[in-house]
C-alpha positions as CSV (number, residue, x, y, z in Angstrom):
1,X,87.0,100.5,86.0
2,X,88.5,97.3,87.0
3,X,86.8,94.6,88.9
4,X,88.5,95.1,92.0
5,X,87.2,98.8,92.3
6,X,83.6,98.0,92.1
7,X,84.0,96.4,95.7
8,X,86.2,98.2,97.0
9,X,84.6,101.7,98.5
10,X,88.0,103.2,98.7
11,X,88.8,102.9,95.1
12,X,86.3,105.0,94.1
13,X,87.3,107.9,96.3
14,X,90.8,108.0,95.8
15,X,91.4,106.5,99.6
16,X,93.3,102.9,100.2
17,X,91.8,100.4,102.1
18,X,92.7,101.7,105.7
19,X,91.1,105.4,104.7
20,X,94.4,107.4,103.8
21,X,94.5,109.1,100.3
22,X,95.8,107.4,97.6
23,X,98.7,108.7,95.7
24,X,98.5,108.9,92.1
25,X,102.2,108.7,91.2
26,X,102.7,108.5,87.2
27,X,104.5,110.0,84.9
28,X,104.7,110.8,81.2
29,X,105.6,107.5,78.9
30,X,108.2,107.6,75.9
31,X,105.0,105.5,73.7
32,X,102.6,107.8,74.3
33,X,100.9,106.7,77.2
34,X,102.0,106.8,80.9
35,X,104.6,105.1,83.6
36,X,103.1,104.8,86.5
37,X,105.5,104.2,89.9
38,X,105.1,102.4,92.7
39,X,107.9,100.2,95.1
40,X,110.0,97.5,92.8
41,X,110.1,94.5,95.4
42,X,111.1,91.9,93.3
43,X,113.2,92.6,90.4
44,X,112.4,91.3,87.0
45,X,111.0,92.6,83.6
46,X,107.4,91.2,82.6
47,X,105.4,92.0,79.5
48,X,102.3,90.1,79.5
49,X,98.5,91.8,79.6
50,X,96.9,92.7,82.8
51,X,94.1,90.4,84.5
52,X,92.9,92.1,87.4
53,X,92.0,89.5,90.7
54,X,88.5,88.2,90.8
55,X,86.2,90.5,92.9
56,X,85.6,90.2,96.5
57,X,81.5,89.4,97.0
58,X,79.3,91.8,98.0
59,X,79.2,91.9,102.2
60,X,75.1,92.2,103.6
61,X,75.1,93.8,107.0
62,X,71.8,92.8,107.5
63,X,68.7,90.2,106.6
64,X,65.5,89.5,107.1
65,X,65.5,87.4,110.6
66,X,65.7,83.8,110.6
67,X,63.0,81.9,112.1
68,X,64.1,79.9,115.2
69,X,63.6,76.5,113.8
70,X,65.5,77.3,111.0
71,X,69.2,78.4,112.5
72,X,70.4,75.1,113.4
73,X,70.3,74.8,110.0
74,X,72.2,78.1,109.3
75,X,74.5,76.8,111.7
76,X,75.5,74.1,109.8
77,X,75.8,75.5,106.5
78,X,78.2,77.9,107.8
79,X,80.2,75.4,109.4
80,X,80.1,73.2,106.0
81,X,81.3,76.2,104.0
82,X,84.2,77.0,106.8
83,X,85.2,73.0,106.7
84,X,85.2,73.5,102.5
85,X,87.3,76.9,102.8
86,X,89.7,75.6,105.9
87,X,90.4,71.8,103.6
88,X,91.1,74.3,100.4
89,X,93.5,76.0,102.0
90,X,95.3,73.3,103.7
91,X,95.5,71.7,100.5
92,X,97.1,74.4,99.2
93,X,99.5,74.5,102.0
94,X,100.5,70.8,101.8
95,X,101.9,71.4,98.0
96,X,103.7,74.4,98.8
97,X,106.8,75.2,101.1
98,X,108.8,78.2,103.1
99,X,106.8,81.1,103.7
100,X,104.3,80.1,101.4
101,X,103.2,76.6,103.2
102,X,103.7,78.8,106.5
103,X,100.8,81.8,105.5
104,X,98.5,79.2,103.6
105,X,98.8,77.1,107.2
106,X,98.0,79.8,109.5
107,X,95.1,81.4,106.9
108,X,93.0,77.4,107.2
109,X,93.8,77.7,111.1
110,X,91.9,80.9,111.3
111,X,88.9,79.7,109.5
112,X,88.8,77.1,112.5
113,X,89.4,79.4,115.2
114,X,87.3,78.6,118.2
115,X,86.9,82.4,118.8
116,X,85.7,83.4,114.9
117,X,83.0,80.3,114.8
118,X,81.5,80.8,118.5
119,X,81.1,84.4,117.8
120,X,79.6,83.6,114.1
121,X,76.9,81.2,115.8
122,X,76.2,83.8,118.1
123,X,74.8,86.1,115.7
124,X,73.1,83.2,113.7
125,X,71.6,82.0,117.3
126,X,70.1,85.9,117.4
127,X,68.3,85.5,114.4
128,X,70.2,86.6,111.1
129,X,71.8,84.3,108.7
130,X,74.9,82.6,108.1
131,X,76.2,84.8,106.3
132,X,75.1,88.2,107.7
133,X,76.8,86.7,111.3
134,X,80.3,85.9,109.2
135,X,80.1,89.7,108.4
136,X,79.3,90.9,111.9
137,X,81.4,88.2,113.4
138,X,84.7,89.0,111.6
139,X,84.0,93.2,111.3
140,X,84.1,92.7,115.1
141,X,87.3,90.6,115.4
142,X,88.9,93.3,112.8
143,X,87.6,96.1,114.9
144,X,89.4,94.9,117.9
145,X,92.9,94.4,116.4
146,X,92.8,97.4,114.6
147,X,92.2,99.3,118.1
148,X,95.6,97.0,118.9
149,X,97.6,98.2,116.3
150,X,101.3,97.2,115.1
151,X,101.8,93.9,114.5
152,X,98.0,92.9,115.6
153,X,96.2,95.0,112.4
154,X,98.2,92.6,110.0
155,X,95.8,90.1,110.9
156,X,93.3,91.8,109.6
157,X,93.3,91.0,106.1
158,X,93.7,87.6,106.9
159,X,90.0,87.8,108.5
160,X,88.9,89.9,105.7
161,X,90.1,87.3,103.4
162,X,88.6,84.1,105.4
163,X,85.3,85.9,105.6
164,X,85.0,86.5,102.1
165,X,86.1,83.0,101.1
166,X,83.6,81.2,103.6
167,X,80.7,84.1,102.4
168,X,81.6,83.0,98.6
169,X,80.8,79.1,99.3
170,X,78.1,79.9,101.2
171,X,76.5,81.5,98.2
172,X,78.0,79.1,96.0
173,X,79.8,82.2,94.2
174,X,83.5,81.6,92.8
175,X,86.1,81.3,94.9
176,X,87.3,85.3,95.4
177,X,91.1,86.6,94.7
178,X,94.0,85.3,92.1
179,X,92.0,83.4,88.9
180,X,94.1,80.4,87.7
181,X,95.3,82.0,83.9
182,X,96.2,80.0,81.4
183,X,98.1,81.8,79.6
184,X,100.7,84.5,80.7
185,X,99.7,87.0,82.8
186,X,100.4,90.6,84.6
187,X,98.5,89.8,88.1
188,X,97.2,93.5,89.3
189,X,95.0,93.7,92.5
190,X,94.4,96.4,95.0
191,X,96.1,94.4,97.3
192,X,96.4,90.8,97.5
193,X,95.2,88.7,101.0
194,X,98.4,86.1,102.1
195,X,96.4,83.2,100.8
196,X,96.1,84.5,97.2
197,X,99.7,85.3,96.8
198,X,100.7,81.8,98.4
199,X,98.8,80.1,95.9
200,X,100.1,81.9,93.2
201,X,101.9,79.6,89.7
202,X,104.7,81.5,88.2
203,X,104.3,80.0,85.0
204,X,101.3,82.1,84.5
205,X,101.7,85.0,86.8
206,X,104.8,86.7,85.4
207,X,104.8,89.7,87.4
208,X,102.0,91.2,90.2
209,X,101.3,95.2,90.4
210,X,98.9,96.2,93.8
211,X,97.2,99.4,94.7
212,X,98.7,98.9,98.1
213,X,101.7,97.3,100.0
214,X,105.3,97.5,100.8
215,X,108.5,95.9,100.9
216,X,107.9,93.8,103.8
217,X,103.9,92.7,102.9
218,X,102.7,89.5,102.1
219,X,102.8,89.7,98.5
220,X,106.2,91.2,98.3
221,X,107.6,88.1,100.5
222,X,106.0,85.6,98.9
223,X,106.8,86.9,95.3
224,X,109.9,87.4,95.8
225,X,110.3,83.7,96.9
226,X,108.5,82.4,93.5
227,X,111.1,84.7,91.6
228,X,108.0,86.4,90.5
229,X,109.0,90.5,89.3
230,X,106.5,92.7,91.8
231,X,105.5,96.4,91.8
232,X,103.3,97.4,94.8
233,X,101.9,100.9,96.0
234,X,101.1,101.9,92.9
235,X,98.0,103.6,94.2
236,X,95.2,104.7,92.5
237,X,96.6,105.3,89.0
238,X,96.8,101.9,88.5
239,X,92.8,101.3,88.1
240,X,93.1,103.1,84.6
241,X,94.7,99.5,83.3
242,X,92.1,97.4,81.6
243,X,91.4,94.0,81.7
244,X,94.0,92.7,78.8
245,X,96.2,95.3,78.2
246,X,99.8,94.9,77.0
247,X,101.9,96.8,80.3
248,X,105.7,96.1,80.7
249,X,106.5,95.9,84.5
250,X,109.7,96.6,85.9
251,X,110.1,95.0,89.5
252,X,113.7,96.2,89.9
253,X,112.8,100.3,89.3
254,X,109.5,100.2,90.2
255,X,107.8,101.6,86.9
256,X,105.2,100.2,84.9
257,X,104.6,101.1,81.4
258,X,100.8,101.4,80.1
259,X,101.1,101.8,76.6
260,X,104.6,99.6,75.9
261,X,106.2,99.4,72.1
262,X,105.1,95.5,71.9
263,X,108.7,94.9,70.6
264,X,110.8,97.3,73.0
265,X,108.7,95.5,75.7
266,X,109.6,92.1,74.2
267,X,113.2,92.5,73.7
268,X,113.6,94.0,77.7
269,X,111.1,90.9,78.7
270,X,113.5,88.5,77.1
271,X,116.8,89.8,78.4
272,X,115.3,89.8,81.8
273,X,114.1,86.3,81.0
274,X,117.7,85.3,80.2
275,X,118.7,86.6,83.6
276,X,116.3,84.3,85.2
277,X,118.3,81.3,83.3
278,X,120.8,82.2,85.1
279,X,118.9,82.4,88.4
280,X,117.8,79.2,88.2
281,X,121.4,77.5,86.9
282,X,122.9,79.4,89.6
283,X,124.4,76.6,92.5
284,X,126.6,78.4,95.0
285,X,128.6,79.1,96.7
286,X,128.3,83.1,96.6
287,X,131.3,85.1,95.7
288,X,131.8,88.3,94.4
289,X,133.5,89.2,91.2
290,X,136.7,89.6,92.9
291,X,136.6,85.8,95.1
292,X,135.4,87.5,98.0
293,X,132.9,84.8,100.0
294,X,129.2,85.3,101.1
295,X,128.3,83.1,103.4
296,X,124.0,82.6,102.2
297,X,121.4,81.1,104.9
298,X,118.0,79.5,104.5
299,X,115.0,80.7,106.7
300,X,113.0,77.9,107.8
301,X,110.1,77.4,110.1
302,X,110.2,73.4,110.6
303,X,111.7,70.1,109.8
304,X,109.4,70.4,106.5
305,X,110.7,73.5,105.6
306,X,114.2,72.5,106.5
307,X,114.3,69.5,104.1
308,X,113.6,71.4,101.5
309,X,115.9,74.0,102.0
310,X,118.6,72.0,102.2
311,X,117.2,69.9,99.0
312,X,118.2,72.8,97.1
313,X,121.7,72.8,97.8
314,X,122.3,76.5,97.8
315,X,122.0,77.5,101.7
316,X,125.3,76.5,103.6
317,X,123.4,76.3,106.8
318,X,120.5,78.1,108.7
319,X,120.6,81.5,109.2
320,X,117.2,82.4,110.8
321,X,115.0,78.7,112.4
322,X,111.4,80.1,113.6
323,X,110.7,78.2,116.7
324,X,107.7,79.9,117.5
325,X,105.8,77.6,115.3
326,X,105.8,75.1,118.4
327,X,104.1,77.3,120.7
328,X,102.2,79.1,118.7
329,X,99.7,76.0,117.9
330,X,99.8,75.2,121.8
331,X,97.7,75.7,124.5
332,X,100.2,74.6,127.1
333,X,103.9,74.7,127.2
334,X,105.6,72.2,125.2
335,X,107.6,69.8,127.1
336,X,111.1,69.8,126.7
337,X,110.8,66.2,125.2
338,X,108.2,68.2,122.1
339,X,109.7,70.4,121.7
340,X,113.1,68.6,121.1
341,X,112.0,66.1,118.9
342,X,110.3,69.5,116.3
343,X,113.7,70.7,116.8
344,X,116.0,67.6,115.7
345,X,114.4,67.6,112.4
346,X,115.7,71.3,111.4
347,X,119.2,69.9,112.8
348,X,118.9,66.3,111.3
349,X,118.4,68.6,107.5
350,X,121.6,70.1,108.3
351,X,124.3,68.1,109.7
352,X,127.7,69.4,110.0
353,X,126.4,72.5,109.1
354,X,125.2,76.3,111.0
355,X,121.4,76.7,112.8
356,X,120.9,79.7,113.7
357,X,117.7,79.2,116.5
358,X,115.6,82.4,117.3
359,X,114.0,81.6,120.8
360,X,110.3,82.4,121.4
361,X,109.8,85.3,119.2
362,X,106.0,85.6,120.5
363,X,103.8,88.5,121.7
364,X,102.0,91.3,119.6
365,X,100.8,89.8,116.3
366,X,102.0,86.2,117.7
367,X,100.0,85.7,121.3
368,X,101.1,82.3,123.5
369,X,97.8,80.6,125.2
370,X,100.0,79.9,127.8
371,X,102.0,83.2,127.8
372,X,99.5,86.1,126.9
373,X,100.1,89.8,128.6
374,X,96.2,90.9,128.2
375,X,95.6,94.6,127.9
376,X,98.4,95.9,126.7
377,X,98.1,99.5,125.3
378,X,100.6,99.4,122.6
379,X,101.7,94.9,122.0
380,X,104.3,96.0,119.3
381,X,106.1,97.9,122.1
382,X,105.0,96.0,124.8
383,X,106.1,92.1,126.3
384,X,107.0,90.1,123.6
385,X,110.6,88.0,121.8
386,X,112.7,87.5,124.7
387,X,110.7,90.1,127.5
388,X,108.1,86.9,127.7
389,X,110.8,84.9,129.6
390,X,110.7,87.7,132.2
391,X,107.3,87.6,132.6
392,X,107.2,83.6,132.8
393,X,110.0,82.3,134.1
394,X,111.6,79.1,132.8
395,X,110.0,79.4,129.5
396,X,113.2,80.5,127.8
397,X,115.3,78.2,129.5
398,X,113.3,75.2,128.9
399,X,113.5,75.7,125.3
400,X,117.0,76.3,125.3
401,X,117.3,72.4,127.0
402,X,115.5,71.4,124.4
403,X,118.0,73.2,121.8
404,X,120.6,71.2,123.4
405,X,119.1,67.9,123.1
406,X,118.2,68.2,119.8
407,X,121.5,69.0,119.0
408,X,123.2,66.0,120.3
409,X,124.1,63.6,118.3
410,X,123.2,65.7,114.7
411,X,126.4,67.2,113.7
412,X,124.8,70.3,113.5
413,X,126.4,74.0,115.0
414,X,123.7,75.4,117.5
415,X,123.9,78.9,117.3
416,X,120.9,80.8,119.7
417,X,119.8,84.0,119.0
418,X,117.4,86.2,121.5
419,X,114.8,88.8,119.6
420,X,114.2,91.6,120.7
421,X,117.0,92.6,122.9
422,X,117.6,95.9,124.1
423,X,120.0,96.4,127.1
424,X,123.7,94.9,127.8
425,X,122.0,93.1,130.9
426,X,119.5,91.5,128.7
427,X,122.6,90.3,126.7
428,X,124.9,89.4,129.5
429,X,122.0,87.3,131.3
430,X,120.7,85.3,127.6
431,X,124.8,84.4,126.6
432,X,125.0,83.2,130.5
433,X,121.9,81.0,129.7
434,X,123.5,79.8,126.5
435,X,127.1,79.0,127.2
436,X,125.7,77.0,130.5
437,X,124.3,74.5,128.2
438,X,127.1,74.4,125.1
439,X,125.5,76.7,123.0
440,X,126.9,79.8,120.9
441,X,125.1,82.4,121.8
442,X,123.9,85.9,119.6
443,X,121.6,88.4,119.7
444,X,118.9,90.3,117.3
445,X,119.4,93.5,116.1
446,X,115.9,94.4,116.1
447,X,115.8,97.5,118.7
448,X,117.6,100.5,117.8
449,X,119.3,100.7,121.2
450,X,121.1,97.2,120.1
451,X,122.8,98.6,117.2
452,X,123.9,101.7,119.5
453,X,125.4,99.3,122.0
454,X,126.8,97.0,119.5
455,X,129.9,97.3,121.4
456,X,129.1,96.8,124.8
457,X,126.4,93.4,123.8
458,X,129.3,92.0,122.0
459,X,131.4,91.7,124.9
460,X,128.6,89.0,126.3
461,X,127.4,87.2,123.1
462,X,129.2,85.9,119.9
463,X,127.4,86.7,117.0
464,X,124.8,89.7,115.9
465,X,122.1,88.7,113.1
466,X,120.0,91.6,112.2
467,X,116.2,91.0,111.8
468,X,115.6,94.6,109.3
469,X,111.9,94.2,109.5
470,X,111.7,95.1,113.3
471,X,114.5,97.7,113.2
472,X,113.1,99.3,110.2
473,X,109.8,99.6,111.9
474,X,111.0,100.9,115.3
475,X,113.9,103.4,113.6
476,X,111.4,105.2,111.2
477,X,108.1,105.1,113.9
478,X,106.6,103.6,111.1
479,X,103.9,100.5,111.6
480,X,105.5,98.0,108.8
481,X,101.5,97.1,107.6
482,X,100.5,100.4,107.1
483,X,100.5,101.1,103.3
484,X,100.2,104.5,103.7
485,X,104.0,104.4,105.4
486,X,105.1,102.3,102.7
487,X,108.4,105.0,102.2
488,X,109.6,104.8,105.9
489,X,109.2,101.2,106.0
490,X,111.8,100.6,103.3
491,X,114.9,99.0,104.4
492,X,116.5,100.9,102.0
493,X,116.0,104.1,104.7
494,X,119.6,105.6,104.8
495,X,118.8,106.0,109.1
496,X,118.3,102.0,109.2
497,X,121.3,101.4,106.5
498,X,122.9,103.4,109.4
499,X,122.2,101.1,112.0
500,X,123.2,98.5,110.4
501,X,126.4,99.5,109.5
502,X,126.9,99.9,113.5
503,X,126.3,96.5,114.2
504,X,128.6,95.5,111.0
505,X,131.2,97.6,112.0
506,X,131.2,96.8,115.7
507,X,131.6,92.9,115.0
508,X,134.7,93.7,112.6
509,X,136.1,95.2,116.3
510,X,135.1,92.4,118.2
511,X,136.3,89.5,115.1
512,X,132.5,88.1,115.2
513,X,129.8,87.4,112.5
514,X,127.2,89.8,111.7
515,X,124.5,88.6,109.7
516,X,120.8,89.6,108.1
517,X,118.1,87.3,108.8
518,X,115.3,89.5,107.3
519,X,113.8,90.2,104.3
520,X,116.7,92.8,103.2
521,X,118.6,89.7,102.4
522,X,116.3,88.5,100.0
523,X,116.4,92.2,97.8
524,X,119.4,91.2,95.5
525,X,120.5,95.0,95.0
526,X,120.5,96.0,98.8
527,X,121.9,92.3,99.4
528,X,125.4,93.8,97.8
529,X,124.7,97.3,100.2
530,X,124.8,94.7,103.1
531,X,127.8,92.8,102.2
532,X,129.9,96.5,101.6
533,X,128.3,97.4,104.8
534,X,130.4,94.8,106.9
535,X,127.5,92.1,107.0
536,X,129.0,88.6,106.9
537,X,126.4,86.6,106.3
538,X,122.8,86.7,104.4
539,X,119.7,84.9,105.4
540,X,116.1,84.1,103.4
541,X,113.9,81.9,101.6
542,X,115.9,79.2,99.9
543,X,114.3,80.4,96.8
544,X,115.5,83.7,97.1
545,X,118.9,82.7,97.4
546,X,120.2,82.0,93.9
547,X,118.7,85.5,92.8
548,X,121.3,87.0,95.7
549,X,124.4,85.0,94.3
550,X,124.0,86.0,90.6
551,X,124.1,89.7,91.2
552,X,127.1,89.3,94.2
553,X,128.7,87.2,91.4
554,X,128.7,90.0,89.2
555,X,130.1,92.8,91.2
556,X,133.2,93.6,92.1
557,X,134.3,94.7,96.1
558,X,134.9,97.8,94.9
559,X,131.6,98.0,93.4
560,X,130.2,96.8,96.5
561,X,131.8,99.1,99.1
562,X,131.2,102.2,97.0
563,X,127.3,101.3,96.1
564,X,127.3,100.9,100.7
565,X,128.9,103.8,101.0
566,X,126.6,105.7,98.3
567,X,123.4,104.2,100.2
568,X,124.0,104.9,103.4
569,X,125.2,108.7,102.8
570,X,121.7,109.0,100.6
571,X,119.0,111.7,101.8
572,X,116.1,109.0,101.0
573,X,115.6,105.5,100.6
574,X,114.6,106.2,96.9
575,X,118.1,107.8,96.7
576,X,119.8,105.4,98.3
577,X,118.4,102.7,95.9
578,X,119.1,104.5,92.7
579,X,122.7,105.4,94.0
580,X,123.1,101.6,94.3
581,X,121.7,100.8,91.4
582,X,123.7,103.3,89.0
583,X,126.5,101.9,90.5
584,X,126.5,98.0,90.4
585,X,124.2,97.6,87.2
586,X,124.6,100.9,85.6
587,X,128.9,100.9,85.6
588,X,129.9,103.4,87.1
């Protein structure tokens, strides 16, 4: 069995991590041995042998009690190790950029969280040890937020993975998760914590196959950014790969072979390797086969992130500029003045050029000290993106003076964007907002009832970008962190494809820009789906981007609007995907 099932219960049960079964999806192998399937999230063909991630340590619930003279001193080894874990982390986070600086940020922050530590020297102040009260400490904070739900049980792992790290270097054990290869490598895990997969070095790790996941996880985000070919939800099958083994992975269909012909594998590893030469010569601007114009956006999260988006010269603008970063690491409002001078920067990257500014997109997984809604039954459903600024007036309009400062003087295009708007008032109130103070406004498509209404929210706003995350996850029901719900979560969903071409199609009526600010943009295949769907404009991790323009490059409009039209008439998301893919890479 591989190292990651000895720790993990579930694995030897046949259950995932959150207690559902695990499917055992494989099927029979040309060579003799077996293809096992899971979701393709980044395409890409590795063949490399498997290393399995390093085991998680063993978790004590309990110990012998510790004297009281003696748990200052457990007090302080505990916050050493957290100090050691919290300084690796934001190490890690200072070499890195996009999403990846953004998780490995947030993952040291939590090992510093005021909450975490007082409850830890709590338990120690009770009488067990350090690390028997990081256990108890973090099964309670995990206990609590998966009670929440939605959004909030994401967070989980990140706890899970902060204890472990801090419960490791108190025992002076290796630091758990990703190894550091040396050679190249097929990365397979049962799942991977946000911190592992940020840290990741593509020159090693040539393509990552998990237990768990879906399209919208950590891993698949972040590989996809590092160009790294991804499999996840495999599910159990997968522990039957040893430690070593020669397994050809196919991020683009989802398969992974056990038992490859070394040279069959070889030959589709170099082709695919050849592709990636083109990936990376690839500089813009995106056009289809036929001359027809993309228009491609960076996501960014701060000035940081900005500079180097724009360093790459692929992005024409910003489609998608996370402001919530501001508030999130405040315990007060941000004047206008702060928050101004965090917003120049993203501007100053960009002059001459398209932002695209989400306002507050806070609430649920992303709680404001200043702004929290306390006990709310259900937080994914409940006050949070724009519903905050009804709750606390003035927030949103104080930030959208600060938009409007910060633009002044820059060059740059303001364009404002509300989440999580649901009603033509909501609409007809936020583009008031916005056009008192020179700014374009638009709204999210996150809420089903948006896309319904396209029409009508039009009328009041001037531009639509679609955030497919959210919309997938309130179309289907379907909670996007839940493993188990990995097939309604798929973007690929021929009910979301839908909605989206409801949006497209009502800002071809009104003549204004629909674009896709969430991870769909990043999927090269369902990127052409979007485009033949009406969407003007694509949004995601710089990285991400040239991957996109390659495959537009290579299709023609008439490819384009017949693989949309074949997706969104699909009975599954697995239909929809292979009708698109038979279509633009298969010629037909």
């Amino acid at each position: 069995m591989p190292v990651d099932a000895r720790f993990d219960p579930a694995a030897t049960n046949g259950e995932s991590a959150d207690g559902q079964p695990s499917e055992s999806r494989e099927t029979a192998a040309p060579a003799g041995g077996a293809t096992l399937q899971g979701i393709g999230v980044v395409a890409g063909i590795a063949a490399s042998p498997a290393l399995w991630a390093r085991p998680r340590p063993q978790l004590p619930t309990d110990g012998p009690e510790v004297p009281e003279a003696d748990r200052a001193e457990q007090k302080q080894q505990f916050d050493t190790a957290a100090a050691t874990v919290s300084g690796r982390l934001q190490g890690r986070a200072e070499k890195a950029e996009g999403h990846a600086a953004e998780v490995l940020e947030a993952t040291a922050s939590l090992v510093t969280d005021k909450g975490w530590r007082r409850a830890v020297n709590k338990h120690v102040e009770a009488g067990v040890n350090a690390v028997v009260a990081t256990v108890r400490a973090t099964d309670t904070f995990v206990a609590k937020f998966e009670k929440i739900g939605g959004l909030m049980a994401e967070r989980t792992t990140d706890l899970k993975d902060i204890r472990d790290r801090v419960v490791a270097e108190l025992r002076g054990e290796p630091e758990p998760g990703v190894p550091s290869p040396d050679e190249p490598v097929i990365l397979l895990a049962d799942d991977l914590a946000p911190a592992d997969t940020a840290g990741l070095d593509p020159e090693f790790v040539r393509g990552i196959a998990t237990q768990l996941g879906g399209k919208t996880s950590h891993t698949a985000i972040i590989a996809r950014q590092f160009g790294i070919p991804c499999v996840v939800g495999v599910g159990a099958a997968l522990e039957g790969v040893e430690d070593g083994a020669l397994i050809l992975l196919d991020g683009e269909r989802g398969e992974i072979e056990t038992t490859p012909d070394p040279a069959k594998a070889k030959e589709r590893a170099d082709e695919s390797a050849q592709m990636q030469a083109k990936i990376r010569a690839w500089s813009g601007p995106a056009v289809t086969a036929d001359g027809t114009r993309v228009q491609l956006l960076a996501n960014v999260q701060d000035g940081a992130g900005a500079r180097a988006a724009a360093g790459t010269g692929l992005p024409e603008g910003v489609g998608l500029f996370r402001t919530e970063l501001c508030f999130l690491s405040a315990q007060s409002e941000p004047s206008v003045e702060t928050q101004a001078g965090i917003y120049r920067e993203v501007f100053e990257a960009f002059p001459e050029q398209k932002v695209v500014v989400r306002t507050l997109d806070a609430g649920s997984d992303k709680p404001l000290a200043f702004a929290t809604m306390p006990d709310e039954p259900n937080p994914s459903l409940g006050v949070r993106g724009v519903r905050i600024a009804f709750e606390q007036p003035g927030v949103l309009e104080r930030q959208l003076d600060a938009v409007a400062v910060a633009a002044k003087g820059t060059g740059a295009e303001p364009w404002v964007m509300a989440p999580m708007i649901a009603t033509v008032d909501e609409a007809k109130w936020y583009g008031e907002m916005c056009r008192d103070r020179g700014l374009i406004p638009g709204v999210m498509i996150e809420v089903p009832s948006a896309a319904l209404m396209g029409d009508e929210l039009l009328e009041h706003v001037e531009f639509f970008s679609i955030g497919t995350n959210d919309l997938t996850q309130y179309a289907m029901a379907a909670d996007r962190m839940a493993s188990q719900l990995s097939e309604l979560t798929d973007p690929w969903q021929p009910a979301v494809l839908k909605l989206i071409k409801m949006a497209a199609d009502a800002g071809q009526r009104a003549g204004k820009p629909v674009g896709v600010c969430g991870e769909a943009a990043a999927d090269p295949l369902l990127a052409c789906v979007l485009v033949g769907l009406g969407v003007t404009s694509l949004s995601a991790a710089a990285p991400a981007l040239a991957a996109v323009g390659v495959q537009l490059g290579q299709a023609t409009d008439d490819q384009i609007a017949r693989a949309a039209q074949a997706a969104v008439t699909a009975p599954t998301g697995q239909a929809a995907q292979d009708a698109a893919f038979d279509i633009l890479k298969g010629g037909k």
